[in-house]
py3Dmol code that shows the C-alpha trace and the ligand (Angstrom):
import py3Dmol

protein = """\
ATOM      1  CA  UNK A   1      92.650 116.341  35.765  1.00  0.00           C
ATOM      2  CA  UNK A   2      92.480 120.099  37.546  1.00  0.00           C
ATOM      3  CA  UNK A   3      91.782 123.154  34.991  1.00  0.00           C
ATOM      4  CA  UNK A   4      95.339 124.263  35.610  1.00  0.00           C
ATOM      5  CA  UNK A   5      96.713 121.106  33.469  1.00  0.00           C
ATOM      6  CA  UNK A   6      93.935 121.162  30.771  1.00  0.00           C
ATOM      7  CA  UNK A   7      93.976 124.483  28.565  1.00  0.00           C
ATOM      8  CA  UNK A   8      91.388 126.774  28.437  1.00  0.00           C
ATOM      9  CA  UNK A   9      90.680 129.546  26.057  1.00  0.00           C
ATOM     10  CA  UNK A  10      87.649 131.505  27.361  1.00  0.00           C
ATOM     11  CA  UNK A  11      85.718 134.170  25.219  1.00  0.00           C
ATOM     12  CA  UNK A  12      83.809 136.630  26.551  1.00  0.00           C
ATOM     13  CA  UNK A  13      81.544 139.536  25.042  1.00  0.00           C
ATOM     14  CA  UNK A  14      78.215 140.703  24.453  1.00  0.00           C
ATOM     15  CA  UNK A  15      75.777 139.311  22.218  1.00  0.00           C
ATOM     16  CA  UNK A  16      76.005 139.353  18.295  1.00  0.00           C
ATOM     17  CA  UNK A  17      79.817 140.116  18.712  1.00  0.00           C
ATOM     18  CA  UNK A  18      80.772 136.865  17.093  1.00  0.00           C
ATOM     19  CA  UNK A  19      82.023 134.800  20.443  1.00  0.00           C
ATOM     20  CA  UNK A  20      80.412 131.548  18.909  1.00  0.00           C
ATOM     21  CA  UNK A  21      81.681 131.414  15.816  1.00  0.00           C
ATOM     22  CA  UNK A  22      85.576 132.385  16.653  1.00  0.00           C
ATOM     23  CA  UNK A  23      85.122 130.069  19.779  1.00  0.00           C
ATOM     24  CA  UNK A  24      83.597 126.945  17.240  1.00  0.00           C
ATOM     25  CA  UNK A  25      86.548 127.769  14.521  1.00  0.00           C
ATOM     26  CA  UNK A  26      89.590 128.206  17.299  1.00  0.00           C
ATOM     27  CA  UNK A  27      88.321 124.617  18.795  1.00  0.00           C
ATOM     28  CA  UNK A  28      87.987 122.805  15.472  1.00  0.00           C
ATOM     29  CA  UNK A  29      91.692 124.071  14.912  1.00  0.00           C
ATOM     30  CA  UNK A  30      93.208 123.088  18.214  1.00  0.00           C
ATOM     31  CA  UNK A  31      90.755 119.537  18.131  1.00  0.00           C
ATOM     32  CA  UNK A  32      89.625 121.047  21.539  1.00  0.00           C
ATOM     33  CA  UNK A  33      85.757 120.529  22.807  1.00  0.00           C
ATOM     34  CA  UNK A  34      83.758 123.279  22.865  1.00  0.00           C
ATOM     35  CA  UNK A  35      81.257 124.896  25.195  1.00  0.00           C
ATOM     36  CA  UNK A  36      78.828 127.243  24.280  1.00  0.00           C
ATOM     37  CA  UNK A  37      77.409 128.814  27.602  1.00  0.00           C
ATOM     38  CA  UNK A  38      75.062 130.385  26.567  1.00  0.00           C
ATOM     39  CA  UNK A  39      73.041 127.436  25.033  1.00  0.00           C
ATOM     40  CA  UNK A  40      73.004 126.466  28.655  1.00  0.00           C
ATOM     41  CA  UNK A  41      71.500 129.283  30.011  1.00  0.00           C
ATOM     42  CA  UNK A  42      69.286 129.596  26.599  1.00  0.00           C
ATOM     43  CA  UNK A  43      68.330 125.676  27.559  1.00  0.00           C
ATOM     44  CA  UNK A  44      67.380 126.441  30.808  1.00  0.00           C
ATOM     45  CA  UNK A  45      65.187 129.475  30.234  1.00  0.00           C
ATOM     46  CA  UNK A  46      63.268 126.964  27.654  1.00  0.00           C
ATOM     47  CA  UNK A  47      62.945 124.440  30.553  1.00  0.00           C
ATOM     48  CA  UNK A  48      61.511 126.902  33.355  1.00  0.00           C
ATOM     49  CA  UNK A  49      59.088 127.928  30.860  1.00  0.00           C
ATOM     50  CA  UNK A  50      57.972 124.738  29.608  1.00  0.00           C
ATOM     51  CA  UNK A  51      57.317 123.631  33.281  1.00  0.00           C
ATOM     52  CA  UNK A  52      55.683 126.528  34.555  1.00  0.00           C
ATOM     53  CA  UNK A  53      58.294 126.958  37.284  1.00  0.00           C
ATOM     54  CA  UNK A  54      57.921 130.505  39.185  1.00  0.00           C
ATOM     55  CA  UNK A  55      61.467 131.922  38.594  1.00  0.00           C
ATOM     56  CA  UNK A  56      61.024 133.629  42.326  1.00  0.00           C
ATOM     57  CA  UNK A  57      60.497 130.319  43.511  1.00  0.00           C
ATOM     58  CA  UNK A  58      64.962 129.591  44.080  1.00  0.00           C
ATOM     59  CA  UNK A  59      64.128 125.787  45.429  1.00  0.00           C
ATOM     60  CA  UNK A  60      62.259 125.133  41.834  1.00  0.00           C
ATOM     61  CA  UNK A  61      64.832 126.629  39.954  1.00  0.00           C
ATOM     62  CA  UNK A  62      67.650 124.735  41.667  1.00  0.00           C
ATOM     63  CA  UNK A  63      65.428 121.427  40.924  1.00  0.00           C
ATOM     64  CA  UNK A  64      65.316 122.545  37.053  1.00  0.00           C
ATOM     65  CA  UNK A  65      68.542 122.432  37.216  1.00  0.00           C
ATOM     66  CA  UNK A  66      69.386 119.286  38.684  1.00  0.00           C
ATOM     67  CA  UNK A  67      66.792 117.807  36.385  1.00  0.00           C
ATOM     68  CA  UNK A  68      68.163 119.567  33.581  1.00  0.00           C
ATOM     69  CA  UNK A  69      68.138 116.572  30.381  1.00  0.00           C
ATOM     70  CA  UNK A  70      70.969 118.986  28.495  1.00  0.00           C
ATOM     71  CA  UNK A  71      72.697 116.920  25.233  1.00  0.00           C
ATOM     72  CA  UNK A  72      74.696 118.409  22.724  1.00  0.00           C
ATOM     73  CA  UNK A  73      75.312 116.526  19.514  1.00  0.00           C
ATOM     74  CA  UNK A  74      78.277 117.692  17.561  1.00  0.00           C
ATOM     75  CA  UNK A  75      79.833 117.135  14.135  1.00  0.00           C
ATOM     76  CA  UNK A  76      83.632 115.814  14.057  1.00  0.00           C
ATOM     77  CA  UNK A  77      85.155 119.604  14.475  1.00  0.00           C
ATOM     78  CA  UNK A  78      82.644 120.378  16.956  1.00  0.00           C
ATOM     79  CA  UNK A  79      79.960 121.852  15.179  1.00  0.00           C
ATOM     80  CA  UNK A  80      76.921 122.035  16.950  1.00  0.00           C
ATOM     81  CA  UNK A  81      74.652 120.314  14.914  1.00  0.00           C
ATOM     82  CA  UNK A  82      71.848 119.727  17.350  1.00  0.00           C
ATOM     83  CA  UNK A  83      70.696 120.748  21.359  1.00  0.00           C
ATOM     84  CA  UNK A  84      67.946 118.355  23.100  1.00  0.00           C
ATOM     85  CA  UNK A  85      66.540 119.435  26.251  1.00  0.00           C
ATOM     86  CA  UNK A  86      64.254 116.626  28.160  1.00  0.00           C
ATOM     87  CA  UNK A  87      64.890 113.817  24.980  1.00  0.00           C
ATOM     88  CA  UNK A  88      63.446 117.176  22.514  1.00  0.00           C
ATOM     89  CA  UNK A  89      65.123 118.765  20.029  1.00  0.00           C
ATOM     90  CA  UNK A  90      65.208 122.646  20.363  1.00  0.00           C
ATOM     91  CA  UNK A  91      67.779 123.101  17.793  1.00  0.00           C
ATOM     92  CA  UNK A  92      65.498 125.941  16.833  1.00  0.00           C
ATOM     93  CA  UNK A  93      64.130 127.450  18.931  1.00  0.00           C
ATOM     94  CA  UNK A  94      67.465 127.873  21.346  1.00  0.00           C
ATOM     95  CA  UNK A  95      68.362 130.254  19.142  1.00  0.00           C
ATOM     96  CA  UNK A  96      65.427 132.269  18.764  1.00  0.00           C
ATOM     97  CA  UNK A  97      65.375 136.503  20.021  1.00  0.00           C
ATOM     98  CA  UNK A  98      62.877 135.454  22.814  1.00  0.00           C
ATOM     99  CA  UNK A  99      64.275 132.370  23.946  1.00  0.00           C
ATOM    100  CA  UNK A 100      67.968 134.967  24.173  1.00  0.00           C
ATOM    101  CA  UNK A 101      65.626 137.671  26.118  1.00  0.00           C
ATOM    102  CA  UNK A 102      64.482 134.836  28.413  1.00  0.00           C
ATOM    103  CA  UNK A 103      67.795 133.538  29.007  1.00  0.00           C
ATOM    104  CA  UNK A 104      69.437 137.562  29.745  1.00  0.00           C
ATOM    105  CA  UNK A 105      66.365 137.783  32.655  1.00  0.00           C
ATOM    106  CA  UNK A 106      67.175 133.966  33.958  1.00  0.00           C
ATOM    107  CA  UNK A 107      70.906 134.303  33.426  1.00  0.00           C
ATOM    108  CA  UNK A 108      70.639 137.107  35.802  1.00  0.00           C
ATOM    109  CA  UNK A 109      69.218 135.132  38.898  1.00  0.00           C
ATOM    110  CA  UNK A 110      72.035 134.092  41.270  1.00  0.00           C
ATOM    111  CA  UNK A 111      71.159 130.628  42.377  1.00  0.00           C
ATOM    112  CA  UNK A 112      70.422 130.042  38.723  1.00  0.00           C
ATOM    113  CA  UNK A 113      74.144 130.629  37.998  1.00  0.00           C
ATOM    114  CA  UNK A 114      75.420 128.640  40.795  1.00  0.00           C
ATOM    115  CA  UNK A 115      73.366 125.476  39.805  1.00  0.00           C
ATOM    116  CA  UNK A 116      74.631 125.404  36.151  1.00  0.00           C
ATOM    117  CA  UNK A 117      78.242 126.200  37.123  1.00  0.00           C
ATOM    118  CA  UNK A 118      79.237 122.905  37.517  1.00  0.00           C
ATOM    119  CA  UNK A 119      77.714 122.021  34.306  1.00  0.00           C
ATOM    120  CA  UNK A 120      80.510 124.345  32.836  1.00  0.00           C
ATOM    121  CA  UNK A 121      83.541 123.293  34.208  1.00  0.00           C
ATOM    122  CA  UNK A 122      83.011 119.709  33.648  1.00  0.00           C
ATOM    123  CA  UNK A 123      83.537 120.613  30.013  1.00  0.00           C
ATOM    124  CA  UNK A 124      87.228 120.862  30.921  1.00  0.00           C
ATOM    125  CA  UNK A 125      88.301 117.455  29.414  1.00  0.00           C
ATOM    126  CA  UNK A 126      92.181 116.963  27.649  1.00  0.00           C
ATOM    127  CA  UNK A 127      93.484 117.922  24.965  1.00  0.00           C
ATOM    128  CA  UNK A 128      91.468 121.159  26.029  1.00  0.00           C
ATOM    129  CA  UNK A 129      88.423 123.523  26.002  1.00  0.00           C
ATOM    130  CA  UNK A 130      87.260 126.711  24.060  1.00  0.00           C
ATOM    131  CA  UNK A 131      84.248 128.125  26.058  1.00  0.00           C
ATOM    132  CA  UNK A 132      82.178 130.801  25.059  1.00  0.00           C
ATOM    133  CA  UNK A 133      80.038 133.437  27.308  1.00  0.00           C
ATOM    134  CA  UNK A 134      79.971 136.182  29.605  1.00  0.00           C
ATOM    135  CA  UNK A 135      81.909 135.439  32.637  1.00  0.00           C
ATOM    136  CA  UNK A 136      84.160 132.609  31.181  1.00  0.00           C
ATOM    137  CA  UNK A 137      87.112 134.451  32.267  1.00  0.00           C
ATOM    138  CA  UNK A 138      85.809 135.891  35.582  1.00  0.00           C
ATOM    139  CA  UNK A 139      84.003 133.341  37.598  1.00  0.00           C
ATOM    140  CA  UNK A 140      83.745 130.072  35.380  1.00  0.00           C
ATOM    141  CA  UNK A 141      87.566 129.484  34.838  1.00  0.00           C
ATOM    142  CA  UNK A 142      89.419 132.032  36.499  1.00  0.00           C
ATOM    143  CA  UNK A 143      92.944 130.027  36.153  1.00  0.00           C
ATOM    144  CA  UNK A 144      92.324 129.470  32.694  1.00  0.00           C
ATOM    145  CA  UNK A 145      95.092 129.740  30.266  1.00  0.00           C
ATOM    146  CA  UNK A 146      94.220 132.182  27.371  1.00  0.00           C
ATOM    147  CA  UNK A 147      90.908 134.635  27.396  1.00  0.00           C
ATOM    148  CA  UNK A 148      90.196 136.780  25.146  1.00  0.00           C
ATOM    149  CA  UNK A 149      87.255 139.815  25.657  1.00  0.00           C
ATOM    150  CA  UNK A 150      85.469 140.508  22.195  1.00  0.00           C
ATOM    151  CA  UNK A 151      84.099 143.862  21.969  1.00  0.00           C
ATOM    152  CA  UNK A 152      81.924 145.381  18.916  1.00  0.00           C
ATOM    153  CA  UNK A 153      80.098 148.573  18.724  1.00  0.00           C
ATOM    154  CA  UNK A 154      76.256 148.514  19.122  1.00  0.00           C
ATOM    155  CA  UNK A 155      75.119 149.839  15.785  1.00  0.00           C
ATOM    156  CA  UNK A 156      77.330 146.979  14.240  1.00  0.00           C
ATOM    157  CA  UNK A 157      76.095 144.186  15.871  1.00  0.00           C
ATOM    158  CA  UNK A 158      72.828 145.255  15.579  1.00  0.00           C
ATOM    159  CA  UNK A 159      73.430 145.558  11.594  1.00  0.00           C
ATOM    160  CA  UNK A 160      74.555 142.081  11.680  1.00  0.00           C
ATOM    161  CA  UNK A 161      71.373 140.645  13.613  1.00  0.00           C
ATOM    162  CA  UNK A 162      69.295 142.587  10.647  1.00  0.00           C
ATOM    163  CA  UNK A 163      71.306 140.810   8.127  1.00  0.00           C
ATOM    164  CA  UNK A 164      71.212 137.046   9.618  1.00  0.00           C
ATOM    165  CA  UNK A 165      67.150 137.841  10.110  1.00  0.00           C
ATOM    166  CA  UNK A 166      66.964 138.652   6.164  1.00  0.00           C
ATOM    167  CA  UNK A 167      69.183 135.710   5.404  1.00  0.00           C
ATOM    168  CA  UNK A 168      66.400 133.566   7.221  1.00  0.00           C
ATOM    169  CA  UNK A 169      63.479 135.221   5.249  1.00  0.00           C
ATOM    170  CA  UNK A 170      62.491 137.153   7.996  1.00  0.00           C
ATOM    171  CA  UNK A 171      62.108 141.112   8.343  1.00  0.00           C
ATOM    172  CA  UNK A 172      63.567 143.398  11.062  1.00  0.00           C
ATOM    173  CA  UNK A 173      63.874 147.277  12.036  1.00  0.00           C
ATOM    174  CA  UNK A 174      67.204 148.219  12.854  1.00  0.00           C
ATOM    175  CA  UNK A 175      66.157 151.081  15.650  1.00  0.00           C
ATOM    176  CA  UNK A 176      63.856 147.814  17.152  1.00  0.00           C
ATOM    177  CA  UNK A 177      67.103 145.866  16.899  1.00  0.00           C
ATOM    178  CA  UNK A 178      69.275 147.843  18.530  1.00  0.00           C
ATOM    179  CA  UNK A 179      67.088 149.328  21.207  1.00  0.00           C
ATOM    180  CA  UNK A 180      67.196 145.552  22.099  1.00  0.00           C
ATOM    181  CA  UNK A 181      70.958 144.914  21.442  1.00  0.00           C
ATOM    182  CA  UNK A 182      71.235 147.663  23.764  1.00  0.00           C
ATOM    183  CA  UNK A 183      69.005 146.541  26.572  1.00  0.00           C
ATOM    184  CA  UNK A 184      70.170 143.019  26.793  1.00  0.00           C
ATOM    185  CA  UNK A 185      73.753 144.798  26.891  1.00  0.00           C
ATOM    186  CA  UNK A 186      72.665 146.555  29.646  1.00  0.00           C
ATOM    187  CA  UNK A 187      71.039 143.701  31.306  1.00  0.00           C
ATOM    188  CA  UNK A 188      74.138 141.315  31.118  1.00  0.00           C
ATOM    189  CA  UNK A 189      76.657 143.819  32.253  1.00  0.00           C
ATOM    190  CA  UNK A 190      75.104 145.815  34.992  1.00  0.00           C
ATOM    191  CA  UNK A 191      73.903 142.317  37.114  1.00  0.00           C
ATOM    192  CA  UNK A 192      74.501 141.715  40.589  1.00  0.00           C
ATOM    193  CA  UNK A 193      76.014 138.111  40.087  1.00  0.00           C
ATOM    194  CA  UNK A 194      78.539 137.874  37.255  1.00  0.00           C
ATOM    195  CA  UNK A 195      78.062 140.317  35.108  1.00  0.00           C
ATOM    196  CA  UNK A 196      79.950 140.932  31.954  1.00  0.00           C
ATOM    197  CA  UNK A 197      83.350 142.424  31.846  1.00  0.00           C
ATOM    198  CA  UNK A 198      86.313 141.484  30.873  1.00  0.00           C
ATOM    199  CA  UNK A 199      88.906 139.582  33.146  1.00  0.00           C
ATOM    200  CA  UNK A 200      91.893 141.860  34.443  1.00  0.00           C
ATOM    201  CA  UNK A 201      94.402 139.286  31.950  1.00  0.00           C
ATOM    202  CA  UNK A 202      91.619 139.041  29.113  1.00  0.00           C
ATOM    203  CA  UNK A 203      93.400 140.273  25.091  1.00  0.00           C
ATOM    204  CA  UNK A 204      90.782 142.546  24.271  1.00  0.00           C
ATOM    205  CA  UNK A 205      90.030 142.342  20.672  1.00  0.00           C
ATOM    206  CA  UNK A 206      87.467 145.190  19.338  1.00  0.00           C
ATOM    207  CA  UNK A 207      86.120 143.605  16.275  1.00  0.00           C
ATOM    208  CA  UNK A 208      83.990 146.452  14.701  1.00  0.00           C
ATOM    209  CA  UNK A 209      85.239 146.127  10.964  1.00  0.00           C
ATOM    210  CA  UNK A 210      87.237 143.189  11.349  1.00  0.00           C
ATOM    211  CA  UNK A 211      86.370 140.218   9.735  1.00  0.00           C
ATOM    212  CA  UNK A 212      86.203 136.792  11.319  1.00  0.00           C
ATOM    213  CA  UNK A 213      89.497 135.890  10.130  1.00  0.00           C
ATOM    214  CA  UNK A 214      91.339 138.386  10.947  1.00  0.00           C
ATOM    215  CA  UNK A 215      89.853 137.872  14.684  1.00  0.00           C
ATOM    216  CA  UNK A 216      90.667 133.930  14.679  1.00  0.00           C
ATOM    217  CA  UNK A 217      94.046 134.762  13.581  1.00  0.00           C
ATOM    218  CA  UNK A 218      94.897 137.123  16.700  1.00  0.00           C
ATOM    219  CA  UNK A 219      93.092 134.408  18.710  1.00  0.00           C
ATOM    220  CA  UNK A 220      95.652 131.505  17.582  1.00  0.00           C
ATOM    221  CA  UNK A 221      98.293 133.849  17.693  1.00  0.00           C
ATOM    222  CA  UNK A 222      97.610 134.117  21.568  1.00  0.00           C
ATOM    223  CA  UNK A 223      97.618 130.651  22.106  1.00  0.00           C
ATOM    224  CA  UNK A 224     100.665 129.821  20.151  1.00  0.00           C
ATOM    225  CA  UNK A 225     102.992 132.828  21.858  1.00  0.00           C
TER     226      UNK A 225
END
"""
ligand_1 = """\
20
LIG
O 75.539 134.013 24.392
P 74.014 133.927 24.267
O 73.391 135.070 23.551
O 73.586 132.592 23.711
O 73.491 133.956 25.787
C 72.129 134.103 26.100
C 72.002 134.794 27.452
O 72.495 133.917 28.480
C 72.808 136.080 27.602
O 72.068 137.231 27.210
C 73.158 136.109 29.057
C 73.182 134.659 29.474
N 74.536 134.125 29.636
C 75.169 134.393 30.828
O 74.617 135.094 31.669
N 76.391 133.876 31.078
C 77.021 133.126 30.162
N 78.210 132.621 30.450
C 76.401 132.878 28.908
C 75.160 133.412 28.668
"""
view = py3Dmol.view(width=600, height=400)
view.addModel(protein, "pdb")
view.setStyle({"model": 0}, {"cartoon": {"style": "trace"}})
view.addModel(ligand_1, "xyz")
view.setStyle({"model": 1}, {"stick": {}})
view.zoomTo()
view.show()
């Protein structure tokens, strides 16, 4: 079935403006599948660097790809309950600051991008797909039927990075945060090969004091109109 028949909603935005969870709660709602780009990239990163692969080496990186042992397991409701790479679960450390760093600098490679693009799309499967990332909208499905560009201020996001570190246990300085919010920010949108920005037809939604309900409910509004 082409993209045009099966409905897309695609999410863009930065990091830590909440793309994840509105994309996980909008496709339990519809009973759509979900895909979460950016554990692919993350995913990838993790596999260059547990093979040693030179990432100015393009051949190697296209053969990571190719090779790339990528399984999601979900919940009913698509929750992402687990990610193995290569028969391993990396649940974990996907998710991790570095492993996000390594995946910005990877993410930013261009025959990286065009060896995990066809990845994506084949997550375009009826009733429909919610997919989450950077250039959803722009490059990854272009025709697709909703989109949606979240946008946050810095400071915010990197407030809520500080609290999800203390919620874990762990300690963080909010001028180290953002000085990294802000250069991964940097990094994803000023890129040679996809970089962030919303699609000309993309609802942008600026988030900064909204909470995550109020943002679903704009979301499902769209795709209901
Ligand atoms: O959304 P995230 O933080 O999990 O993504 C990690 C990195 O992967 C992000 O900093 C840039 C890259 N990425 C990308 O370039 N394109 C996407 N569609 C998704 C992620």
């Amino acid at each position: 079935m082409s993209q045009n028949i099966i409905p897309v909603l695609t999410i863009d935005g930065l990091s830590g403006v909440g793309k994840g969870t509105v994309a996980r709660i909008v496709a339990q709602k519809q009973n759509w599948h979900l895909l979460d780009s950016g554990a692919i990239y993350r995913a990838f990163a993790l596999a260059v660097d547990a093979r040693g692969v030179d990432i100015t080496n393009e051949e190697a990186l296209e053969k990571v790809a190719q090779t790339l042992g990528l399984e999601f397991k979900t919940k009913p409701g698509n929750e992402l309950v687990s990610v193995y790479l290569d028969g391993k679960d990396v649940s974990k450390i996907l998710r991790t600051e570095k492993t996000g760093e390594m995946a910005s600098k990877i993410a930013s490679i261009g025959v990286v991008r065009a060896a995990l693009f066809k990845r994506q799309k084949d997550f375009a499967k009826a009733p429909g797909l919610v997919a989450d990332g950077r250039d959803m909208g722009t490059t990854v499905f272009p025709n697709a039927s909703f989109k949606v560009y979240l946008t946050t201020s810095a400071d915010e996001r990197a407030n809520r990075r500080l609290k999800q570190l203390q919620a874990q246990g762990s300690k963080g300085i909010i001028s180290q945060i953002l000085a990294k919010v802000k250069a991964r920010d940097e990094r994803d949108s000023s890129r040679k090969h996809s970089p962030l920005k919303p699609a000309k037809d993309a609802l942008i939604i600026d988030t900064t004091g909204l909470s995550i309900d109020e943002v679903i409910t704009q979301v499902v509004a769209l795709i209901e109109a």
